[in-house]
N, C-alpha and C positions, 0 to 999 in steps of 0.2 A: 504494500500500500504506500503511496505516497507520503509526507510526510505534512504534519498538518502547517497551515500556514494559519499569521492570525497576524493584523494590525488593528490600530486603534483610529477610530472615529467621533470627530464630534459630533452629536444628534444633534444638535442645533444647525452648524451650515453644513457637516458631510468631509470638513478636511480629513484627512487623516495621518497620520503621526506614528514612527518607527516604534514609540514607548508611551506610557501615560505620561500625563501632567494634570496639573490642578487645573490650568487657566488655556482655554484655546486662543493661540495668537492672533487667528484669525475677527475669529468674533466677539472676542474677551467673555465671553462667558464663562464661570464656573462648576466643576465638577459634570461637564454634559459629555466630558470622552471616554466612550466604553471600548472593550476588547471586542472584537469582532472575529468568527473564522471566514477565510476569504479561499480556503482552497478548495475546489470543486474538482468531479469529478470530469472524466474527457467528454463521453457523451450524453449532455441534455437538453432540456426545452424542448420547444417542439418539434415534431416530427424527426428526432434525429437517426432513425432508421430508414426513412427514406431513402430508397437509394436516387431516383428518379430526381432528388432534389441533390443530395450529396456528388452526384457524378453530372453533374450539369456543367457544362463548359463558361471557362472562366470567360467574363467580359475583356472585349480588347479597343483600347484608345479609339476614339471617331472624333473626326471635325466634326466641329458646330452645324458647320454646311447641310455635313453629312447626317443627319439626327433627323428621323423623321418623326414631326409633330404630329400628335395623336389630338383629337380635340378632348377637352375635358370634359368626364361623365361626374356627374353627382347624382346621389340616393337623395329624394325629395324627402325631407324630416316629418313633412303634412304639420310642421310648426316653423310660420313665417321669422317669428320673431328669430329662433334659433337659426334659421337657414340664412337669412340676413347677419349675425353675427361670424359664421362661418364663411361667409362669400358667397353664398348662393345653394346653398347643401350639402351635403355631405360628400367625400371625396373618397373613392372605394381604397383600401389599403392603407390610408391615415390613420393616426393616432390621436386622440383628441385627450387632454387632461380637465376636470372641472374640479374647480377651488372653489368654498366659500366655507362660513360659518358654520358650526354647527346648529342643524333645526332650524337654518333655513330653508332649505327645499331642495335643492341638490337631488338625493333620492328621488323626490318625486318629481321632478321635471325631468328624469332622464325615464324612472318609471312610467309617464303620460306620455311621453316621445316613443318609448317601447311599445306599449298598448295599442295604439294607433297607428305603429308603423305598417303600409301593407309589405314588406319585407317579413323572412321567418327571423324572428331575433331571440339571441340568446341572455338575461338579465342575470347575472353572477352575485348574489351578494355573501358577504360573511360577514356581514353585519344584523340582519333579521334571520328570523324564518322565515318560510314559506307560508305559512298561516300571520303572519304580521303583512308581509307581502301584498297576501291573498286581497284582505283588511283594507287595503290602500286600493288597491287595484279595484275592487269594486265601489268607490267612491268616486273613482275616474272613471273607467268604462271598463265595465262587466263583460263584455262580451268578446274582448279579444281572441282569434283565434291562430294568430300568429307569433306570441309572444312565449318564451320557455322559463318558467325561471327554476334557478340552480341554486342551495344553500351548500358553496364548498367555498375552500380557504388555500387547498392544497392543488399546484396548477399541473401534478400530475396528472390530478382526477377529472379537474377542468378541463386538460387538453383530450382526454379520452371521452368524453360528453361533447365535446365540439366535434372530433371525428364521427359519430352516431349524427349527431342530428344536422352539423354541418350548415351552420345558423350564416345568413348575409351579413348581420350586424351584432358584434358582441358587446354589451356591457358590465364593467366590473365595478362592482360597489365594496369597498374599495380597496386600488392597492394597496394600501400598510395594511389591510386583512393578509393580504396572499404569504405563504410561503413555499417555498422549494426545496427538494431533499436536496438538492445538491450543495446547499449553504446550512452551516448549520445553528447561524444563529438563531433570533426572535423575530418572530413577525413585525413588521413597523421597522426595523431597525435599516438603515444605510445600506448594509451588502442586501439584504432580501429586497425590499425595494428595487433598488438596481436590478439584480437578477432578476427576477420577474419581469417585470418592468422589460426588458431585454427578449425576455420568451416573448413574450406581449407584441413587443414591435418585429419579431422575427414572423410570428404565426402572420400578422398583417401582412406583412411585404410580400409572404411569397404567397398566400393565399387570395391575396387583396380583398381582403375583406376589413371592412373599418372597424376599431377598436373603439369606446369612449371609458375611460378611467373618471374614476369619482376619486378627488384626493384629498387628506384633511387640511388643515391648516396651522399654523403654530399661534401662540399669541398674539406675535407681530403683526398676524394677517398675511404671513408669507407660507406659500405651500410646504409641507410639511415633507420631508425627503432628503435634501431641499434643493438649491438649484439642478443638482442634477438629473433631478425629475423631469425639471421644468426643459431643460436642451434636449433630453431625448427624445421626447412625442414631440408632434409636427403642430398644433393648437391647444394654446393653453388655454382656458375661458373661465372668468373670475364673475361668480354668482353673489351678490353682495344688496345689502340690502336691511333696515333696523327689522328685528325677527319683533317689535313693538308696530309695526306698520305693516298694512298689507301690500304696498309693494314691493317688488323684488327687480334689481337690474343687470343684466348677463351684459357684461362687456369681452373683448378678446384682448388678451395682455401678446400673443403671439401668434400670429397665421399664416403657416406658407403659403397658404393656397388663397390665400384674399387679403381685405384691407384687415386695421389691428383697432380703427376707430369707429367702428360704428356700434350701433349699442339696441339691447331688445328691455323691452318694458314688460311687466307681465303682475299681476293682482292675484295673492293667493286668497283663494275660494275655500269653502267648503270640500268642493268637490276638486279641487288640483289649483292649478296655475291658470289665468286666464291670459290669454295674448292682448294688449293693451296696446291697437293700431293707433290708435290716438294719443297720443304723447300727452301733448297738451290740455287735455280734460283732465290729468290729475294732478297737474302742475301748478295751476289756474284755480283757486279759491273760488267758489259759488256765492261770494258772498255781496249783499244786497246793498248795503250799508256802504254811505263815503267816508273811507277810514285814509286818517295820512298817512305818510311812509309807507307807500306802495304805490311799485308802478311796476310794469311786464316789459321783459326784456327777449330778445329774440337773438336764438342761439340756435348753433348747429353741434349736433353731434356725429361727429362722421359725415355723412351725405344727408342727414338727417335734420332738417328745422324743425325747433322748438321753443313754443311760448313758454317763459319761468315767468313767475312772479318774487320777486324782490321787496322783500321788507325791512325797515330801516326804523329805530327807533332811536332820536337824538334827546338827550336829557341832561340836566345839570348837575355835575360833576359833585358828587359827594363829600367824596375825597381829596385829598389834595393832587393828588395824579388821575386825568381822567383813564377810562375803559378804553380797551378798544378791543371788540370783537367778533367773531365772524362764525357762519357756519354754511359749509358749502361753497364760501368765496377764499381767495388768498389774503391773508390778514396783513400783508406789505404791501399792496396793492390798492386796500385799501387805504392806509396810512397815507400811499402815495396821493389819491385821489381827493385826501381831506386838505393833504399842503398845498393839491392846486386850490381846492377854491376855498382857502385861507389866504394866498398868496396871488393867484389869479382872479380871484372873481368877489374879494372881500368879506366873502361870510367868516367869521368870527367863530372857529369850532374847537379854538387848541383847549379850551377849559369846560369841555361837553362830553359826555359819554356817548359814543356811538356802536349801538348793535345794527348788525345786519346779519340776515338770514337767508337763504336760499328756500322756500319750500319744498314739500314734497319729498325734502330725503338726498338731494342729488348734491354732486358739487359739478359747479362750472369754471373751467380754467380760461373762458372764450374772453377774449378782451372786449368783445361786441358787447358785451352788455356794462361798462363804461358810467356813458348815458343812462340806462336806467342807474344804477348805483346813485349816480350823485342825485335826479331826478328825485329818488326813494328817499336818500339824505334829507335834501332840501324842502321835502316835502314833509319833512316828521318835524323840520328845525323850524321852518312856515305856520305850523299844523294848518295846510291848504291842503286836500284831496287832489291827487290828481284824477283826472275823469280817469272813465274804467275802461274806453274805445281808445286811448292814448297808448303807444308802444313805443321801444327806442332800439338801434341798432344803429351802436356808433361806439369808436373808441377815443378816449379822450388822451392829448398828450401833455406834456408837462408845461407848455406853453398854456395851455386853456386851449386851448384847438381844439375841433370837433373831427377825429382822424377819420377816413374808409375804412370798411371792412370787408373782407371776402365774401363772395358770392351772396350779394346784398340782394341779387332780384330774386333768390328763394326765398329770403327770408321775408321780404314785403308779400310775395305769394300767400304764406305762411299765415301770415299774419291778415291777409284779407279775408283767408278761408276761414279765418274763426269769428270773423263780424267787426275788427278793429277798423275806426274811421280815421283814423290818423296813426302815422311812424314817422318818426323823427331819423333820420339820415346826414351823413356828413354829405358836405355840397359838394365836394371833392371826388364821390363815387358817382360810378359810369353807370346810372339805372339802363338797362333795356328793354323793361318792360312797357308795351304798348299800353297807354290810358288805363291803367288799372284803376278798381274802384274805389282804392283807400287815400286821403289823400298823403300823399309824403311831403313831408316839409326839408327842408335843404336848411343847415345852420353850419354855421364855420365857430363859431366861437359858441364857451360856456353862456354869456352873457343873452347869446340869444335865444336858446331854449331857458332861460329861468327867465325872461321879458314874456314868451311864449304863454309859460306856465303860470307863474305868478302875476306878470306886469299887469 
């Protein structure tokens, strides 16, 4: 027999180290490096008896020229929101990883994407039974007749249940459950993870058939493995979202196969996840009432425009150092924005507490919404209402300037389809849209949207 091999790992980022120590140099964290076995035997994972695979002829060098482009096939998910986050669907032979929180939904949005696939699919977990499973599954839809599921941990057992039913799409809930005989550590730990993880991406590539990994998280909010989870599979997709609110928001932190910035929306129900085509109805307060510090600002995420509403409450300073704080916005950005119109535009705010919030749960890093900020400001510092048909979509520079923003004519689009009679725009940007309904006002300087607003 060989002899065994073992090094030591940090669980926190994965480095690993000839000998222990107290402290990982890497991450500074303490007491997180365990002994690991790392030697394995010659042949495992999948399929390694094949010969048909095993005696395949090696790949040899081609020009670029020379590479004939196949067009790309995707498996339709039959959930918009998730196929838009991916680039358009699912990609056969990819690997996909999903992160988020605990008891946020995770399970059950790869469980309702199961259920309704018409593909035969295989759901792995080792995390429930099959009667907890069952439980869920008939809250979403009872009647599936394509979906399999599997309560194993061990990917020997797993790969031999994939050869039998021979599933288009596999899901595993999740890998820190799996382990492998050929490593002999703990499940969850650094080499199991990997290994797996490796069987995982091996079974995809040559069978092409797509993989979706469910993965935990650590404290931090960083996938739990840890980076090298995240380079192995081909999309990594971060499910996020306060488990105190019923919505939920699936962003792509990495996609080979499409863009990394577009974003799906979705409302947990009773009954599962619900796709939330309308962004903007839950973003947008229903409310009746002329309240100040609030004004809607129009923001893209990804190829995606979206009405936020912006709230802003200015007050006087308690203490002898005012507040400043934010949630959902950049708290230096704001800062920035209050010394222009202290310094640009005269308002008086260095001895004032200023909050502002994002609704709805999200954060926006878009500088288009600017204008609404200071709007929302000057509107809580006024106590003046700004009208409820009023929107803004403009960046402010440190001159007081009203700057352009990208792709302004979606976002006046955006904004007509929800009933707004008025957007505010830098004079600067190149509109193309033909006589739209709303009107759009053109300002170059702060001075003229608060003449606008307040004069």
């Amino acid at each position: 027999m060989a002899k065994v091999k073992t090094s030591f790992f940090c669980q926190n980022c994965g480095t690993s180290y000839a000998k222990w120590q107290g402290q990982c140099s890497a991450c500074k964290e303490w007491n997180t490096i365990v002994e690991e076995v790392i030697q394995k035997e010659d042949k495992k994972g999948w399929n390694s008896n094949n010969t048909s695979v095993k005696n395949k002829r090696a790949p040899k060098p081609q020009k670029v020229s020379e590479i004939n482009q196949v067009e790309e096939l995707r498996l339709n998910s039959t959930d918009q929101e998730f196929n838009r986050v991916l680039g358009g669907g699912i990609v056969p032979g990819s690997v996909s990883l999903l992160g988020g929180e605990p008891g946020i939904g995770k399970s059950t949005l790869l469980l309702q994407i199961a259920l309704k696939l018409p593909y035969k699919t295989l759901y792995v977990s080792g995390e429930e039974s099959a009667q907890q499973i069952k439980m869920r599954a008939e809250r979403i839809n009872p009647n599936s007749e394509n979906c399999y599921i599997l309560t194993e941990t061990k990917t020997q057992n797993i790969f031999k249940q994939i050869e039998d039913i021979n599933p288009d799409i596999l899901v595993i809930d999740s890998i820190q459950t799996l382990h492998t005989d050929y490593i002999e550590s703990s499940a969850g730990s650094i080499s199991q993870i990997r290994e797996c993880t490796s069987e995982l991406i091996k079974y995809a590539k040559e069978t092409a058939t797509p993989v979706i990994l469910i993965g935990h998280i650590t404290k931090d909010g960083h996938i739990a493995g840890p980076k090298i989870l995240e380079h192995m599979v081909d999309t990594v997709l971060q499910f996020e979202g306060d488990r105190n609110h019923v919505y939920r928001i699936l962003r792509a932190l990495k996609n080979r196969f499409g863009s990394t910035s577009e974003l799906g929306i979705y409302e947990m129900l009773g009954n599962g996840l619900r796709e939330v085509s309308n962004p903007s109805e839950i973003l947008i307060s229903k409310n009746d009432e002329d309240l100040s510090g609030t004004a809607i600002a129009a923001t893209l995420e990804g190829m995606r425009p979206l009405m936020i509403e912006i709230q802003a409450l200015v007050s006087t300073a308690v203490y002898g150092t005012p507040q400043r704080s934010t949630t959902g916005y950049n708290a230096k950005r704001l800062n920035m924005l209050l010394a222009v119109l202290e310094k640009r535009a005269g308002f008086r705010l260095g001895a004032k507490d200023v909050f502002l919030n994002i609704t709805g749960g999200i954060s926006v890093d878009d500088t288009a919404i600017d204008l609404g900020v200071i709007a929302a400001i000057l509107s809580s510092n006024e106590d003046i209402s700004i009208e409820k048909d009023v929107c803004f979509a403009a960046e402010v520079g440190l001159a007081g300037e009203i700057r352009p923003v990208q792709r302004v004519d979606q976002r006046i689009m955006e904004a007509e389809k929800l009933g707004f009679s008025t957007i505010f725009v830098s004079k600067h940007n190149k509109i193309t849209v033909k006589k739209p309904q709303i009107q759009v006002k053109l300002a170059g300087r702060i001075e003229d949207v608060v003449s606008e607003l307040f004069g």
